[in-house]
C-alpha positions as a Markdown table, in Angstrom:
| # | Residue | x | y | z |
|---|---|---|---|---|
| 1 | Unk | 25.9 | -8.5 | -5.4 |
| 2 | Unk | 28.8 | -10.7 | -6.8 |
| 3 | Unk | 29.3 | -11.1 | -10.4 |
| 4 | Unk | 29.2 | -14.8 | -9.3 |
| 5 | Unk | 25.6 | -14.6 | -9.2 |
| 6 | Unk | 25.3 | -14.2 | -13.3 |
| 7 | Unk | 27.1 | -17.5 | -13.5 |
| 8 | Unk | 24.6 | -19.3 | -11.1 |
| 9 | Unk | 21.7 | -18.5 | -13.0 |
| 10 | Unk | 22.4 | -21.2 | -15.7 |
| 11 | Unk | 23.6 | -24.2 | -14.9 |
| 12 | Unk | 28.0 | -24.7 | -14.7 |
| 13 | Unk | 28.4 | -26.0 | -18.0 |
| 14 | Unk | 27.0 | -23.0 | -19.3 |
| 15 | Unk | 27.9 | -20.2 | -16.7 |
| 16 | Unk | 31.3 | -21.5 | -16.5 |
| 17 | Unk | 32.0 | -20.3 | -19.8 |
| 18 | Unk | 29.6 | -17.3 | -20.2 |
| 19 | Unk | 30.3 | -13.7 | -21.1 |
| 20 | Unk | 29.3 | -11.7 | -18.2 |
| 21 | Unk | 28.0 | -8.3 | -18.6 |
| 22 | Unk | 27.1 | -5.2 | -15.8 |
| 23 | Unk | 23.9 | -3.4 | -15.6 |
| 24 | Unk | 25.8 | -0.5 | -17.7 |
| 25 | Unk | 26.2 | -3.1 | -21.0 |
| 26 | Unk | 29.5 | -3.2 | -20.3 |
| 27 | Unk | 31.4 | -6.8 | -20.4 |
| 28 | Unk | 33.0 | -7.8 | -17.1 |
| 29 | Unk | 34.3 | -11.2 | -18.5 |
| 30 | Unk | 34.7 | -12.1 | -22.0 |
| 31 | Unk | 33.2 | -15.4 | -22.2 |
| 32 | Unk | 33.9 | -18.3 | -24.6 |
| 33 | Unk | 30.7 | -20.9 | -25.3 |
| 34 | Unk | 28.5 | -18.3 | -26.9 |
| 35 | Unk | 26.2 | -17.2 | -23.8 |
| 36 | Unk | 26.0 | -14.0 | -22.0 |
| 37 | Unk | 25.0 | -13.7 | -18.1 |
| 38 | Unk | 23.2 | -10.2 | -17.1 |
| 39 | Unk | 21.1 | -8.8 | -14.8 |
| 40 | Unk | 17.8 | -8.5 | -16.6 |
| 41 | Unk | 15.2 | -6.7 | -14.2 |
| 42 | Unk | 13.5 | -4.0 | -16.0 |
| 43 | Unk | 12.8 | -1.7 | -12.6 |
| 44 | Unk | 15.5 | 1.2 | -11.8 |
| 45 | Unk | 18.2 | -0.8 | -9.9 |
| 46 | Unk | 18.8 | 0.9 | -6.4 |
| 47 | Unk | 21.3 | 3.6 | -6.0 |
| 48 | Unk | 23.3 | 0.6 | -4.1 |
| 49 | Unk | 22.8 | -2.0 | -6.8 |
| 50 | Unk | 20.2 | -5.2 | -6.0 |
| 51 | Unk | 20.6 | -6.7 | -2.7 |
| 52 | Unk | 20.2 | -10.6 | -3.9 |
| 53 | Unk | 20.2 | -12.3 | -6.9 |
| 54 | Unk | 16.8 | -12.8 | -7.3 |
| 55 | Unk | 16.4 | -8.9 | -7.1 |
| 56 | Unk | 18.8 | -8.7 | -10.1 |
| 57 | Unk | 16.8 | -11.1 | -11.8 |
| 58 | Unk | 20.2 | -12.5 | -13.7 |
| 59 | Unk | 19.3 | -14.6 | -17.2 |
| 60 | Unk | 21.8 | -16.9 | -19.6 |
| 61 | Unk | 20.8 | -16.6 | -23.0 |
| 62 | Unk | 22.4 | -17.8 | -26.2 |
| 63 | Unk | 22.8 | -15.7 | -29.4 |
| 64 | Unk | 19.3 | -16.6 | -30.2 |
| 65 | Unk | 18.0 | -15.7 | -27.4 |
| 66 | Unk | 19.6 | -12.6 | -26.9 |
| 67 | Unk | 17.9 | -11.8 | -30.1 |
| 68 | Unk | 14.6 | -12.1 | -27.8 |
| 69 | Unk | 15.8 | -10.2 | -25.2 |
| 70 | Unk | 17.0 | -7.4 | -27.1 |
| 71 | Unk | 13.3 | -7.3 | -29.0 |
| 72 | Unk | 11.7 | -7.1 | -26.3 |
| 73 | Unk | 13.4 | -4.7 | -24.3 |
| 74 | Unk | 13.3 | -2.7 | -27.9 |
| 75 | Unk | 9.4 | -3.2 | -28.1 |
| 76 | Unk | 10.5 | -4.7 | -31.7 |
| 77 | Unk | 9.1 | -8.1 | -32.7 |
| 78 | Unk | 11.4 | -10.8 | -32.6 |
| 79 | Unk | 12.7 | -12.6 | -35.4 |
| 80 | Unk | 14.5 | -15.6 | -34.1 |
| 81 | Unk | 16.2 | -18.2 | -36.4 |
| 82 | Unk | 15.1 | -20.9 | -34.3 |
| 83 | Unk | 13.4 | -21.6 | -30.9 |
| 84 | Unk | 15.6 | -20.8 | -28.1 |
| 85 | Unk | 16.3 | -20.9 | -24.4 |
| 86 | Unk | 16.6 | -18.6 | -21.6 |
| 87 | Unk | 18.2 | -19.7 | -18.2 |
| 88 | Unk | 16.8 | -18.0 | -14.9 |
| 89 | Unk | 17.5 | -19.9 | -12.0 |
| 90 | Unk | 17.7 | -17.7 | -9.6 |
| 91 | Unk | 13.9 | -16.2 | -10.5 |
| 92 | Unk | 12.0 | -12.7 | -10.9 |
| 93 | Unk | 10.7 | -10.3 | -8.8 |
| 94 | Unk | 7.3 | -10.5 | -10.9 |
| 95 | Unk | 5.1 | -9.6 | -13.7 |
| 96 | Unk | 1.7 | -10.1 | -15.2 |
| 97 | Unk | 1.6 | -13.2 | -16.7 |
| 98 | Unk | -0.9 | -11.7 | -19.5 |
| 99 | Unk | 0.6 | -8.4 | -20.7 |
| 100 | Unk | 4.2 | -8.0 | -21.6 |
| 101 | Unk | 5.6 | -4.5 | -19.5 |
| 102 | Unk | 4.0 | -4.7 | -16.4 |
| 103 | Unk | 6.3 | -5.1 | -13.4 |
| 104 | Unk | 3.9 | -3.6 | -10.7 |
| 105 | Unk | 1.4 | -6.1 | -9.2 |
| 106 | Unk | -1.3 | -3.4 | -8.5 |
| 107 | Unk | -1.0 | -2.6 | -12.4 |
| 108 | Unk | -1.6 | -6.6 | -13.2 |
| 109 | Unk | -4.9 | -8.2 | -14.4 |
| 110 | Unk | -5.9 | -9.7 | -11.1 |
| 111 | Unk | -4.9 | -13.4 | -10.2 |
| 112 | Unk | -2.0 | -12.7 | -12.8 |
| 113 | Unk | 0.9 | -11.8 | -10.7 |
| 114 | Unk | 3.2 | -14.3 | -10.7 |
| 115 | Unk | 6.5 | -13.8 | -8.5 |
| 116 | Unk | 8.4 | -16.9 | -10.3 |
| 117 | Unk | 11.2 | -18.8 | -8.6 |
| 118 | Unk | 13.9 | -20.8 | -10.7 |
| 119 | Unk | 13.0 | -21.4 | -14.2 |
| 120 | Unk | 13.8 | -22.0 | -18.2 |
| 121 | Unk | 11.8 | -19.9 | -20.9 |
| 122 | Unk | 11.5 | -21.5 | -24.0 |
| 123 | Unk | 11.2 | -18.5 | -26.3 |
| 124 | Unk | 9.4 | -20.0 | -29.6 |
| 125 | Unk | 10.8 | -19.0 | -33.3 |
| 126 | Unk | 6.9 | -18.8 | -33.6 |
| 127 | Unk | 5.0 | -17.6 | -30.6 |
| 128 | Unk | 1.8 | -19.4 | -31.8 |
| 129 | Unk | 3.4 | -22.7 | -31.6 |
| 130 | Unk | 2.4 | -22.2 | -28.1 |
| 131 | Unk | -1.2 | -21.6 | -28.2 |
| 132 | Unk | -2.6 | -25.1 | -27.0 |
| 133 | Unk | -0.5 | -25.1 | -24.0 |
| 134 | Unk | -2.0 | -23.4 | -20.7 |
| 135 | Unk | -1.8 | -20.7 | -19.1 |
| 136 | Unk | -2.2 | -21.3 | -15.5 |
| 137 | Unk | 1.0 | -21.3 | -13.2 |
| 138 | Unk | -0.1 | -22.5 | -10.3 |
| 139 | Unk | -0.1 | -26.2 | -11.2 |
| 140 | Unk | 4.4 | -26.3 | -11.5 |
| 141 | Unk | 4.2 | -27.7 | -15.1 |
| 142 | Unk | 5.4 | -25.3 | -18.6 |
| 143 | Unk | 3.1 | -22.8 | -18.8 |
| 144 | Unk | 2.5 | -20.2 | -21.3 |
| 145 | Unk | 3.4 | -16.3 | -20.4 |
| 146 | Unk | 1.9 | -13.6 | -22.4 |
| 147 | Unk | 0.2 | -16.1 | -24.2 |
| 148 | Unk | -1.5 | -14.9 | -27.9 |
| 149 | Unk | 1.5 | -12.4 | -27.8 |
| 150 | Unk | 4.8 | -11.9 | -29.9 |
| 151 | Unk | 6.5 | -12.3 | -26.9 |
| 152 | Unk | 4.8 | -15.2 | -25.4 |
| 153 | Unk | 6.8 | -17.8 | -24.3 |
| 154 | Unk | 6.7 | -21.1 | -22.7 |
| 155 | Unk | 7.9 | -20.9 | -18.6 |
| 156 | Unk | 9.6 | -24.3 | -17.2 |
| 157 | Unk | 9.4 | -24.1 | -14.0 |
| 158 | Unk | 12.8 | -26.2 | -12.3 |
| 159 | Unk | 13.5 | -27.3 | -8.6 |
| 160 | Unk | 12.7 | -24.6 | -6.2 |
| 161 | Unk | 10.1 | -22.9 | -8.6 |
| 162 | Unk | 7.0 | -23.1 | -5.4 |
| 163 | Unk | 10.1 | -22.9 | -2.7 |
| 164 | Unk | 10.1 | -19.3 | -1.8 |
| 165 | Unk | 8.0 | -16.9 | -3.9 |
């Protein structure tokens, strides 16, 4: 998969000038606006990498955001210094939408697998600022992932979101 693909996942004004990193951390183009490009899917990656973007499940996050990521991947609770967002246009392969760490559908509360197509995550300096918004993603407005968690966070779903997944 081209490194290209990191870049597509936010839009141009922010890929164009993104830091790009490989699934091994290491930085593959120093970047100049203050956002990083990665592949973010949690699974093992293939012995011959992921075939498609989608299976890479690239993100675009700011400082801030990275702050998130890195949390979470951590099992820490975030401490952001503001709200922030998370670019993932070319989707994810899938989670439960009501536990955090479940990538396996048979392992997900059932009717909470969602397969997401193109979105934005809104990851909240406070995750209860998102309690009265829903939780249902079938509808195509924000919804709330992992709601009533630390790492809940608003999903805004952009053209494309229904196309494919």
């Amino acid at each position: 998969m081209a490194n290209s693909s990191f870049l597509k996942c936010a839009p141009e004004f922010i890929g164009d000038g993104a830091t790009i990193v490989g699934y091994d951390g290491s930085v593959i183009r120093q970047g100049s606006n203050g956002w990083t490009c990665l592949a973010a899917n949690p699974r093992n990656m293939p012995e011959a990498g992921w075939t498609t973007p989608h299976e890479a499940m690239p993100l675009c996050a700011d400082e801030v955001s990275m702050a998130w990521v890195q949390a979470y991947v951590g099992g820490e609770m975030p401490n952001l210094s503001r709200d922030a967002y998370i670019w993932m246009a070319h989707g994810d392969m899938g989670e439960d939408n009501t536990q955090p760490f479940i990538f396996n559908e048979e392992d997900a509360a059932p009717g909470n697998w969602i397969e997401s197509g193109p979105h934005i995550m809104l990851m909240p300096q406070d995750p209860s600022s998102l309690d009265l918004f829903p939780s249902d993603f079938n509808d195509g407005e924000p919804y709330v992932m992992w709601q009533g968690n630390e790492y809940a966070h608003l999903m805004i779903p952009i053209e494309g979101y229904f196309d494919d997944y």
